[in-house]
C-alpha positions as CSV (number, residue, x, y, z in Angstrom):
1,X,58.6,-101.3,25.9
2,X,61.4,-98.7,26.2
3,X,62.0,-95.8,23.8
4,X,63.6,-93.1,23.6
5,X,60.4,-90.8,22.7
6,X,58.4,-89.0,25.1
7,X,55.1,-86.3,24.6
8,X,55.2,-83.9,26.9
9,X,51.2,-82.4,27.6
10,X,49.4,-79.5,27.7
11,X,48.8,-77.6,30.9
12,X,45.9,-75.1,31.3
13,X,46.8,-72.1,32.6
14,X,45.7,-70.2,35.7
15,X,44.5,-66.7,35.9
16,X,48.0,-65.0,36.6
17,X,45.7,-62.6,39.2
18,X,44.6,-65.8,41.3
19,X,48.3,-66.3,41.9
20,X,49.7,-65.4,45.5
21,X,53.0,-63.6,44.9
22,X,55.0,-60.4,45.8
23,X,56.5,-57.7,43.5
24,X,59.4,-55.5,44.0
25,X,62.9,-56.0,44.9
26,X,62.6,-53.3,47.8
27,X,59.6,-54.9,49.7
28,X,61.2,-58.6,49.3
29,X,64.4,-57.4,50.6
30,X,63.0,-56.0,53.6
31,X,59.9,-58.4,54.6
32,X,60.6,-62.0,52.7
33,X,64.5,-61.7,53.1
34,X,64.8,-66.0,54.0
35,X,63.9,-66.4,50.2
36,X,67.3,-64.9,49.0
37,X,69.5,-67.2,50.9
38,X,70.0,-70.5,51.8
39,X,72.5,-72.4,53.9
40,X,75.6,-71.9,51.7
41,X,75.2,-68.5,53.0
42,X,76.4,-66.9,50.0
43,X,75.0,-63.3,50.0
44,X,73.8,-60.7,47.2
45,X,70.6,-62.5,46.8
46,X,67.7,-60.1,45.2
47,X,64.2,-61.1,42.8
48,X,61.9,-58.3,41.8
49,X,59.3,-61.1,42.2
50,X,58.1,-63.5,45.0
51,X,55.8,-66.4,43.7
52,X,53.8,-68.7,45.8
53,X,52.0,-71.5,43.3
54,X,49.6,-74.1,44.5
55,X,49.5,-76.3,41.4
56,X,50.7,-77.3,38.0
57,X,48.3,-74.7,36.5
58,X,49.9,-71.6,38.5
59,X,53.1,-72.4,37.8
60,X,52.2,-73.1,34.0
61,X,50.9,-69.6,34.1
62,X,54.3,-68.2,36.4
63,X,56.8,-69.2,34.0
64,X,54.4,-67.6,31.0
65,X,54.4,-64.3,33.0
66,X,58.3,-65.1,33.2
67,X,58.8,-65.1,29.4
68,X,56.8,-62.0,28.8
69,X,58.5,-60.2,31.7
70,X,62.1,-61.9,30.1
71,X,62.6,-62.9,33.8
72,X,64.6,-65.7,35.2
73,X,62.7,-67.9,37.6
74,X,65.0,-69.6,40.3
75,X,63.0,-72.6,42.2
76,X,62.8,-72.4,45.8
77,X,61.4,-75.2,48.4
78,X,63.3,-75.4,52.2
79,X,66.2,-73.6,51.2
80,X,68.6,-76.3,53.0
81,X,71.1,-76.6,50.5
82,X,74.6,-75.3,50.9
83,X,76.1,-74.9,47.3
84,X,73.7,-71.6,46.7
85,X,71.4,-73.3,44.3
86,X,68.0,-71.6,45.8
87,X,69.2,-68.1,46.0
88,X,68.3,-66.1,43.4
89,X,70.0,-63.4,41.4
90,X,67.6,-61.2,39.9
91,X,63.8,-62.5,37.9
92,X,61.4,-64.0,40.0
93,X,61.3,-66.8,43.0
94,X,59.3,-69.6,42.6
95,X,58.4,-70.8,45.8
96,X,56.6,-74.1,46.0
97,X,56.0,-74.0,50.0
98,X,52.5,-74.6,49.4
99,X,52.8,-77.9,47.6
100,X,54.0,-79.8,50.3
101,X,51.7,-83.2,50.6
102,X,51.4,-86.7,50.6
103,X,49.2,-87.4,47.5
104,X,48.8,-91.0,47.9
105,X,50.2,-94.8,48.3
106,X,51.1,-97.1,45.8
107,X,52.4,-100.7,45.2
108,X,54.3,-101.5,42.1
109,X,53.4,-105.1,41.3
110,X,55.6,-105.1,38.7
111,X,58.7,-104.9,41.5
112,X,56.1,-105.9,44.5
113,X,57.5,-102.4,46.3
114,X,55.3,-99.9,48.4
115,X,55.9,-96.1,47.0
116,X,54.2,-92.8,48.0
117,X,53.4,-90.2,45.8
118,X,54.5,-86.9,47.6
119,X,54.5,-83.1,46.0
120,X,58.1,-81.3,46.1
121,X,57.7,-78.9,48.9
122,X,57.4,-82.0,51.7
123,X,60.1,-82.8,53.9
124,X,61.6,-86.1,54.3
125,X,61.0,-85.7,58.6
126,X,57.0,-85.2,57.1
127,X,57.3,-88.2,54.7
128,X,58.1,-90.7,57.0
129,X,56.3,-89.2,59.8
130,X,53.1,-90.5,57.6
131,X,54.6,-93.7,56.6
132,X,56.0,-95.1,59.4
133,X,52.4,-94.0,61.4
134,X,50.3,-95.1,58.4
135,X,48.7,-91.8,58.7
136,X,47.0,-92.0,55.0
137,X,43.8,-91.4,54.3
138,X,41.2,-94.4,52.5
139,X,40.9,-92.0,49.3
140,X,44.9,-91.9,49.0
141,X,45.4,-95.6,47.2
142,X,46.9,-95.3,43.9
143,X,44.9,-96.4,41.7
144,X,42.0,-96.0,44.1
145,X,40.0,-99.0,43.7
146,X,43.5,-101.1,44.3
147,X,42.8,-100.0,48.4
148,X,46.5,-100.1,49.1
149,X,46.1,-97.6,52.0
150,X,43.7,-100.6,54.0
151,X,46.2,-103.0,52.8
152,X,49.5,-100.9,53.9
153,X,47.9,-100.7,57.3
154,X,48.6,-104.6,57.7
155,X,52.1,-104.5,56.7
156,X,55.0,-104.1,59.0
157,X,56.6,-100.6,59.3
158,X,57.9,-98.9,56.2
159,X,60.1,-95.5,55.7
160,X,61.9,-93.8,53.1
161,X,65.0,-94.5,54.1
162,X,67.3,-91.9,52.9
163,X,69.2,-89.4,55.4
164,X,71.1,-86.6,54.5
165,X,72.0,-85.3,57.1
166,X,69.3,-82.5,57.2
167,X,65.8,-84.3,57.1
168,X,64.1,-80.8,57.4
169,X,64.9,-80.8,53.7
170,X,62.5,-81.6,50.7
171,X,62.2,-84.3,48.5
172,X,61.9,-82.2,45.6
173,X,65.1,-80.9,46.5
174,X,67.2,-83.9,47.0
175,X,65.7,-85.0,43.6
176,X,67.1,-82.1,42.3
177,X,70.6,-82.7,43.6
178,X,70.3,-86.5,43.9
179,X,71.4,-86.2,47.4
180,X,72.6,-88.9,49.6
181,X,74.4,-88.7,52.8
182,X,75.8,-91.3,55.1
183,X,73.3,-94.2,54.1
184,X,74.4,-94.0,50.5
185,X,76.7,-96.3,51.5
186,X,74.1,-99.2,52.1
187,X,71.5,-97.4,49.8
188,X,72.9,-95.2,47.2
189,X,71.9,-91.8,46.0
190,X,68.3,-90.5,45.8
191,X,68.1,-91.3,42.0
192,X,67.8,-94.8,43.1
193,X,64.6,-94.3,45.1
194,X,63.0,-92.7,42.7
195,X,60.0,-94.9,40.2
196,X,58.7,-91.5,39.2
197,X,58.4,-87.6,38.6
198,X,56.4,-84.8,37.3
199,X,58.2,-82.1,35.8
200,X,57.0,-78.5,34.0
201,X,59.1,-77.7,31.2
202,X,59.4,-73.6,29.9
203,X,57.3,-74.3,27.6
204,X,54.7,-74.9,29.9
205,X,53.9,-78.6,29.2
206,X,54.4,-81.4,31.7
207,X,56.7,-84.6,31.3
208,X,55.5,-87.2,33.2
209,X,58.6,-89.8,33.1
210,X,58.3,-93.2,35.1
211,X,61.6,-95.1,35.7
212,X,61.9,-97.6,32.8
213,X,59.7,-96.3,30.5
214,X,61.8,-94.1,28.9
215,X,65.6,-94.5,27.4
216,X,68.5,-93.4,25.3
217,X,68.9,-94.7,21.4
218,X,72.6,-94.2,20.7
219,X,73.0,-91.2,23.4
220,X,69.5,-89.4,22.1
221,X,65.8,-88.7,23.7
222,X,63.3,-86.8,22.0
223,X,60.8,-84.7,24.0
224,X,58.0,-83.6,22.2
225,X,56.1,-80.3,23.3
226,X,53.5,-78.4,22.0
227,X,55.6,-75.7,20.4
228,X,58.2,-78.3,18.9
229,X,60.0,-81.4,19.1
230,X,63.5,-81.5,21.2
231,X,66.6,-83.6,20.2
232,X,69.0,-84.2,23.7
233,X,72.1,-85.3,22.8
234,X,73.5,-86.6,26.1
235,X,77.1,-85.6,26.9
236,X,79.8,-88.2,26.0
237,X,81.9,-87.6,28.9
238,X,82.6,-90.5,31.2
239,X,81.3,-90.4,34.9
240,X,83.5,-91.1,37.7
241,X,83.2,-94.6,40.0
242,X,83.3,-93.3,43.0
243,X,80.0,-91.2,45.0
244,X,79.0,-88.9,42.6
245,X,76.5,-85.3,42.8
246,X,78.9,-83.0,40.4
247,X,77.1,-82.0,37.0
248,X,75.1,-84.0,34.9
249,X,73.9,-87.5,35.0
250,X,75.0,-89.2,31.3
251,X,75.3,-92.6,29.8
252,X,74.4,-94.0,26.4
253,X,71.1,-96.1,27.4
254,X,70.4,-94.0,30.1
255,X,66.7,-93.4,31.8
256,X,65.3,-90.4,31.0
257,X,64.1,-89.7,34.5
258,X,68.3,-89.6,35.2
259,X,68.8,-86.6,33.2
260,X,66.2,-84.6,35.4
261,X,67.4,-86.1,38.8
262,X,70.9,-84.3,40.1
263,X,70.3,-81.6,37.1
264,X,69.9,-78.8,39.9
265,X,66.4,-77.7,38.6
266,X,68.1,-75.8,34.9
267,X,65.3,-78.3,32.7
268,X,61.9,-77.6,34.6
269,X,60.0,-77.6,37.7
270,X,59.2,-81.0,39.5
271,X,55.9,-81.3,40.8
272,X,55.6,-84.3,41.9
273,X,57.3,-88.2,42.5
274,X,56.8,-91.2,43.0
275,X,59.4,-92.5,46.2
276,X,60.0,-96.3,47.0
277,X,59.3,-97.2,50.5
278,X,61.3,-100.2,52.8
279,X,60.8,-101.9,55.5
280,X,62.1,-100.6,58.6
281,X,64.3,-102.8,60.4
282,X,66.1,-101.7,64.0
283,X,69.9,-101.0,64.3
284,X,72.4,-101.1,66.7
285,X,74.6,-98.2,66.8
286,X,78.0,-98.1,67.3
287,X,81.3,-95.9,67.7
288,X,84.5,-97.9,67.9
289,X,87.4,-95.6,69.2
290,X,91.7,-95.8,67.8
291,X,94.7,-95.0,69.1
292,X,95.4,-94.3,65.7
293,X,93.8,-93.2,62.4
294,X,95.6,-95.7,60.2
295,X,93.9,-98.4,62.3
296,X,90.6,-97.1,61.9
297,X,91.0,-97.3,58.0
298,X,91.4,-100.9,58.7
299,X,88.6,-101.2,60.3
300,X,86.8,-99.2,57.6
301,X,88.4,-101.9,54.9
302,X,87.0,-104.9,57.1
303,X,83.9,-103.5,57.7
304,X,83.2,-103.1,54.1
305,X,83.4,-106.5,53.4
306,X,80.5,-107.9,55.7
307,X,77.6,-109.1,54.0
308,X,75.6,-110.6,56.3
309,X,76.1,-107.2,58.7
310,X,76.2,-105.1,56.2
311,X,76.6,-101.8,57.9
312,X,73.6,-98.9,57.0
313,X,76.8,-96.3,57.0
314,X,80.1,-96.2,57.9
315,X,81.5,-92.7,59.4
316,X,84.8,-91.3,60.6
317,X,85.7,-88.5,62.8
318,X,89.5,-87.4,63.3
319,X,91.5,-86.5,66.5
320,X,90.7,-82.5,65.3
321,X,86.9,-83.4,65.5
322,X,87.4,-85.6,68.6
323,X,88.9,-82.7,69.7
324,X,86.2,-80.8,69.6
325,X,83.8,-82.6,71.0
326,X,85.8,-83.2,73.8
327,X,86.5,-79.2,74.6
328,X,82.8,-79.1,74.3
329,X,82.1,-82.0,76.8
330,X,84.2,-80.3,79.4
331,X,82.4,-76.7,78.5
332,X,78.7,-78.2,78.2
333,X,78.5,-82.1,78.9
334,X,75.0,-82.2,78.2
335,X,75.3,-80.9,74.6
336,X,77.5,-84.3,73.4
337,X,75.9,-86.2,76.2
338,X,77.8,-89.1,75.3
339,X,80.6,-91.0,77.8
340,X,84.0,-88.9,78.3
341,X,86.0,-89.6,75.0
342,X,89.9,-90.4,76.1
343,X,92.6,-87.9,75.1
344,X,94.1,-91.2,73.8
345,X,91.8,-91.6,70.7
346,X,92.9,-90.1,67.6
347,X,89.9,-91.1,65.2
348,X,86.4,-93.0,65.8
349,X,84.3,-94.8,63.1
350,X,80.5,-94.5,63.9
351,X,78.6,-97.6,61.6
352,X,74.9,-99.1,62.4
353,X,74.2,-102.5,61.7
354,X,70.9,-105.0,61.6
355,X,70.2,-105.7,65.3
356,X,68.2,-109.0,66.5
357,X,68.6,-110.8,69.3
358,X,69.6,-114.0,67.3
359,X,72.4,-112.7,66.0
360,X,73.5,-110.8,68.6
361,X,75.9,-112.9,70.1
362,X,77.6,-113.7,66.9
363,X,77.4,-109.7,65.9
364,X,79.4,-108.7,69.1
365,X,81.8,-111.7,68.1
366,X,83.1,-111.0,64.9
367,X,82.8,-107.2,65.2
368,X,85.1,-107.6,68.4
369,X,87.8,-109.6,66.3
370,X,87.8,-106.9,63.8
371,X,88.6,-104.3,66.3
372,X,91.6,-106.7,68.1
373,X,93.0,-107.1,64.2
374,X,93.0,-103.4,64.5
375,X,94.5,-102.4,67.1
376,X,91.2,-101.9,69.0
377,X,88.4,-103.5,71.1
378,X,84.9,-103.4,72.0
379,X,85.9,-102.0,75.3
380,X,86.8,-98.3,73.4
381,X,83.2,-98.9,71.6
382,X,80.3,-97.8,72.4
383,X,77.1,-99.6,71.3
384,X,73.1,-98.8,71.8
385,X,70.2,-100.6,70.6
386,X,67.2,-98.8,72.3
387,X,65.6,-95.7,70.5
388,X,66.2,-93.0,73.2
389,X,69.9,-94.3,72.9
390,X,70.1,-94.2,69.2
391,X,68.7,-91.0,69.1
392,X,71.6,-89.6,71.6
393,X,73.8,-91.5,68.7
394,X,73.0,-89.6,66.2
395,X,73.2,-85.8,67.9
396,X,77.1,-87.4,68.7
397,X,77.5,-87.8,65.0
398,X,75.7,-84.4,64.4
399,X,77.2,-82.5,67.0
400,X,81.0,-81.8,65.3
401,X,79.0,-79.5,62.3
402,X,77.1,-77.9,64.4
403,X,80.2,-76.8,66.6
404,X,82.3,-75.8,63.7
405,X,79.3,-74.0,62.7
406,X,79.2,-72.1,66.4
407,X,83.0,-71.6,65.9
408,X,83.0,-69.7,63.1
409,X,79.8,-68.1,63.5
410,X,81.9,-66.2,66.5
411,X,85.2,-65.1,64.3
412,X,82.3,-63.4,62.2
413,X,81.9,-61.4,65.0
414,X,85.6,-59.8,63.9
415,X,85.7,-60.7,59.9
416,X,82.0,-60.8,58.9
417,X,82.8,-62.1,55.4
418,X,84.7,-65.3,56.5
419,X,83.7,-68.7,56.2
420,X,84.2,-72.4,56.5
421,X,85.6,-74.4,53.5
422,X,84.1,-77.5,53.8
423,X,85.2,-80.5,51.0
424,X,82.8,-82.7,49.0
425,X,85.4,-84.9,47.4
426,X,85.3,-88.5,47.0
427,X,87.6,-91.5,45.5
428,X,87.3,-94.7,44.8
429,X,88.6,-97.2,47.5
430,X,92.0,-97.7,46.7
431,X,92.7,-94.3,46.7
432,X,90.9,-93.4,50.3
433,X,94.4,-94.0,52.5
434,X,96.6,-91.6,50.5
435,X,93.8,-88.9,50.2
436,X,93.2,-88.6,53.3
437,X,97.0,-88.8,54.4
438,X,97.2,-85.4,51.1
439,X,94.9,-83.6,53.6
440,X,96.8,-84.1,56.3
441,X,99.6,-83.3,54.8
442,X,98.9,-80.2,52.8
443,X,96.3,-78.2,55.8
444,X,99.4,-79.1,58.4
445,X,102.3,-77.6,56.2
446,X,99.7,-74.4,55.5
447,X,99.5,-74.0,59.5
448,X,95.0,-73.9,59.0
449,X,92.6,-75.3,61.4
450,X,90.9,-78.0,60.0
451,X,88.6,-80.9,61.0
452,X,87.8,-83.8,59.1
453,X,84.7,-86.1,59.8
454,X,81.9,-87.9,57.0
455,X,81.2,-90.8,55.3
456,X,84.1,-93.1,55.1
457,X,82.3,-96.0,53.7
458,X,81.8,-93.9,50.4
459,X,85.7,-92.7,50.6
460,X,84.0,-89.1,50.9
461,X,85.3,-87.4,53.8
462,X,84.7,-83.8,54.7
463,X,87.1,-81.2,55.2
464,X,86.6,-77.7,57.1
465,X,88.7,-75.5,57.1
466,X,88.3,-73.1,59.5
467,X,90.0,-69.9,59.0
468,X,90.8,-67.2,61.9
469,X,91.0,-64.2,59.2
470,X,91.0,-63.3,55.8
471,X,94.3,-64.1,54.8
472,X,93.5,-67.9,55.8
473,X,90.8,-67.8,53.7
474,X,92.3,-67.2,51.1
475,X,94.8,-69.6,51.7
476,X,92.3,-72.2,52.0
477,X,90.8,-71.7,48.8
478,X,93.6,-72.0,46.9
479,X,94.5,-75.5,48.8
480,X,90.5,-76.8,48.1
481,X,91.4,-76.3,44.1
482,X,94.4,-78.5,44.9
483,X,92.3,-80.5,46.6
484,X,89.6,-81.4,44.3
485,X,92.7,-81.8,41.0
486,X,94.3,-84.0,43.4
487,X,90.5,-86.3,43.7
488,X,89.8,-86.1,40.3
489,X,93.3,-87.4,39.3
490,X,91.9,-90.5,41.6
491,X,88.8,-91.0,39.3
492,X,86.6,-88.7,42.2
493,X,84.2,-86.7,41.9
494,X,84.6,-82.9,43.0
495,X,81.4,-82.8,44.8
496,X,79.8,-86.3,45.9
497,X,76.6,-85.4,47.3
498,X,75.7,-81.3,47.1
499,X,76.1,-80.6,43.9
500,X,77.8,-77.8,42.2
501,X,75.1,-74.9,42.1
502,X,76.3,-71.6,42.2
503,X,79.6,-71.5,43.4
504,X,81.4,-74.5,42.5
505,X,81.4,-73.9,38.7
506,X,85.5,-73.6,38.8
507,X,85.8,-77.0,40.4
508,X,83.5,-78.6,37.7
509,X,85.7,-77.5,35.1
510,X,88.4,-79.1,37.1
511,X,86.5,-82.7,36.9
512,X,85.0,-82.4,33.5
513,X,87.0,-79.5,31.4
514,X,85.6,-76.9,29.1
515,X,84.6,-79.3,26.2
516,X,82.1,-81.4,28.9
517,X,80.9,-78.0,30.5
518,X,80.0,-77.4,26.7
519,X,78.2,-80.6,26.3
520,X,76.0,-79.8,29.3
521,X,75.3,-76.0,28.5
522,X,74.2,-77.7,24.8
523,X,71.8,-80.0,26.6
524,X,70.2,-77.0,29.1
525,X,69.9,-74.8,25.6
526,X,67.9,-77.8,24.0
527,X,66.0,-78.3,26.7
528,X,65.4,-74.6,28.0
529,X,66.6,-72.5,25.2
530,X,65.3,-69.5,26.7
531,X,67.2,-70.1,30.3
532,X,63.9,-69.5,32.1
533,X,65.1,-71.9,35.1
534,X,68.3,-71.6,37.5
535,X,70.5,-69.6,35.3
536,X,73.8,-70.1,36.8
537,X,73.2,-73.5,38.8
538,X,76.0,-76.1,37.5
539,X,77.4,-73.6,34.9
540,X,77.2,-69.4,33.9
541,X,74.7,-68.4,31.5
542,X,77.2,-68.5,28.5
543,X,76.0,-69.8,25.0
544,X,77.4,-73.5,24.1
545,X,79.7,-73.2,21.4
């Protein structure tokens, strides 16, 4: 039966000597420099300490060392973020690259799903790598005498289905930022593929919290340590609708395991979790092509509404990206490798659906009267079934990132400090139309390059703004604060799937205000009184009052 009381339990501690790590702030500057950075990019990085754990019990005995040093530890797996919640500032680096297996297989016969049991530092390309090739070994059932691994090997094909984008990332990190990405559409978040974690708390005791277990009494959970007993008083304030990543997780009979997921690492360190597994089922990919963009949120409406084709994602690029990829086609046509795209087309929607030959027929059918209601056809859509052709899909729908990345990685050359702006703002549907028509409107009147492409079927569409020098910076930053008021004021969230981390604390404030920042500094200082994890992830260091 549910409560709302959990016992955390004792850890024994490793010798501190058996633990791999690096001191000084010189030597990691100079010879370990990819731990003080990830892909936001933002720079100033520095930790006078380098740590390299292998197990509960060495990081039990890292974060003692911590408190007698009076060190911050910042948590570090594949660096892949982009809101600078890995780089550290000072303290120590806790790097959990060696804890990166499979631990075992599971079935829940409770829900009758498959899940594997995976430590933080694995990468979702590794996870299903193992799953969909059954690769376990006969010692990895969980429990062992259930023999799920024989059993698993019999079934159809599995995979954790999630894909955010960047699959070289790891699963303890899109725990801790409940990431999503285009499927979240179909799928949600990560916090809904998640039965169970592990997670070290400063005091050096472990919570192990399995989904359901564990829930709020009027807005309270009590965790009970070895050194005392915690009261969490979860914040009151009221989450948005729409796709949401931006501060922390809160409802009055909430799981506990919901607090820990999207909290950016500030409670504890997650050791391991328990991920559920689905069947794998082929797609057919498409991108459908409009003369113009108010069409193609049409389309976006109608394709919304299938249920027996419910799409896995639903993306949009703009004439700016088509753009793009059309310069690049003419400069390199192997890199899109794709058909010419028409000067005519100013926007594309790219959506996957269940493919099978029975339906097939009836798929191409509706989907084609969609299109005609919207000013389209199937002849401007391209469609592809076969794996080699899916995977030349998705490097189309990858490709307009990694050009804006190549574009402004060259006006570095002349202002090393500048950078893209890219938006994380989502509303809920009815809002989607005159959002995107604010963007528009506002990066036209300012005169900045922009491109706008994402996931459509979530009403979260990215925006880069590309600047050409400092000034435009500038400029842009002021219009993204206008840009994420404007969102909120629509019920959105100011970041729907990176989270806030270390430099979107201003835009936070903007969704929740100083009294909910409060409530979730009050809930860290409960939790972690002595700020031993992430200082500065979500919110500053300053005390609640």
């Amino acid at each position: 039966m549910s409560q709302n009381n959990i016992t955390a339990k004792r850890i024994e501690k490793a010798p501190i000597e058996e633990i791999r790590f690096i001191k000084g702030e010189e030597t990691i500057v100079e010879s370990y420099p990819s731990y003080l950075i990830d892909e936001s990019k933002i720079s100033g990085g520095h930790a006078e300490w380098l740590f390299f754990p292998k197990n509960e019990e060495e990081i039990a005995s890292i974060i003692q060392k911590a408190k007698e040093e009076e060190i911050l530890i910042t948590v570090s797996a594949a660096r892949t973020g982009i809101v600078g919640s890995a780089v550290p500032f000072g303290g120590a680096v806790l790097s959990l690259e060696r804890m990166d297996q499979i631990i075992g297989l599971g079935f829940d016969e409770d829900t009758n799903k498959w899940f594997v049991r995976v430590q933080p530092n694995i990468t979702l390309n590794e996870i299903n790598d193992i799953v969909q090739l059954k690769k376990f070994e006969n010692n990895q059932s969980i429990p062992p005498e259930k023999n799920w691994v024989e059993k698993f090997r019999e079934e159809k094909a599995y995979y954790y289905p999630l894909d955010p984008t960047e699959m070289t990332c790891s699963i303890g990190g899109t725990i801790a930022a409940n990431a999503s990405g285009a499927r979240s559409f179909k799928l949600g978040p990560t916090r809904d593929w998640i039965r169970r974690i592990r997670v070290i708390l400063g005091t050096g005791d472990v919570l192990d919290i399995k989904r359901g277990d564990f829930k709020a009494v009027n807005g309270v959970f009590t965790i009970k340590t070895s050194e005392e007993e915690i009261k969490i008083n979860l914040p009151d304030y009221e989450m948005p609708l729409a796709k949401n990543a931006a501060g922390l997780y809160s409802k009055e009979d909430m799981d506990l395991i919901d607090l820990f997921i999207g909290s950016e690492g500030i409670f504890g360190v997650i050791t391991d979790a328990d991920i559920w597994l689905t069947e794998y089922k082929s797609q057919i990919s498409n991108v459908a092509f409009f003369e113009d963009e108010e069409d193609s949120i049409d389309f976006v409406n109608k394709l919304r509404k299938l249920e027996e084709f419910k799409p896995e994602f639903i993306e949009f690029f703009d004439d700016n990206a088509l753009t793009l990829l059309r310069n690049k086609q003419n400069e390199d046509p192997k890199f899109v490798n794709m058909p010419t795209i028409s000067d005519k087309f100013k926007a594309a929607i790219s959506f996957d659906l269940p493919y099978s030959d029975e339906y097939l027929e009836k798929y191409f059918s509706l989907i084609g009267k969609m299109l005609e209601e919207s000013n389209s056809s199937l002849e401007k859509t391209w469609s592809a079934y076969e794996e080699r052709e899916l995977a030349r899909f998705k490097h189309f729908r990858h490709a307009v990132p990694e050009i804006v990345n190549n574009i402004i990685a060259e006006r570095k050359k002349v202002y090393p400090s500048i950078h893209k702006l890219g938006t994380d703002m989502s509303v809920e549907d009815e809002y989607l139309k005159e959002m995107m028509n604010f963007y528009h409107q506002i990066l036209i009147e300012e005169g900045l390059d922009y491109v706008q492409w994402g996931h459509i079927g979530d009403n979260h569409i990215h925006v880069n703004i590309l600047p050409n020098n400092m000034e435009e910076l500038e400029k842009g930053k002021n219009i993204y604060k206008k840009f994420a008021e404007k969102a909120v004021s629509f019920g959105g969230s100011v970041s729907a799937e990176h989270g806030i981390g270390k430099i979107k604390h201003d835009y936070l404030k903007i969704m929740y205000g100083e009294e909910g920042i409060n409530q979730m500094r009050i809930v860290k200082m409960s939790i972690d009184p002595d700020c031993v994890f992430n200082c500065g992830n979500i919110f500053g260091r300053g005390v609640p009052t």
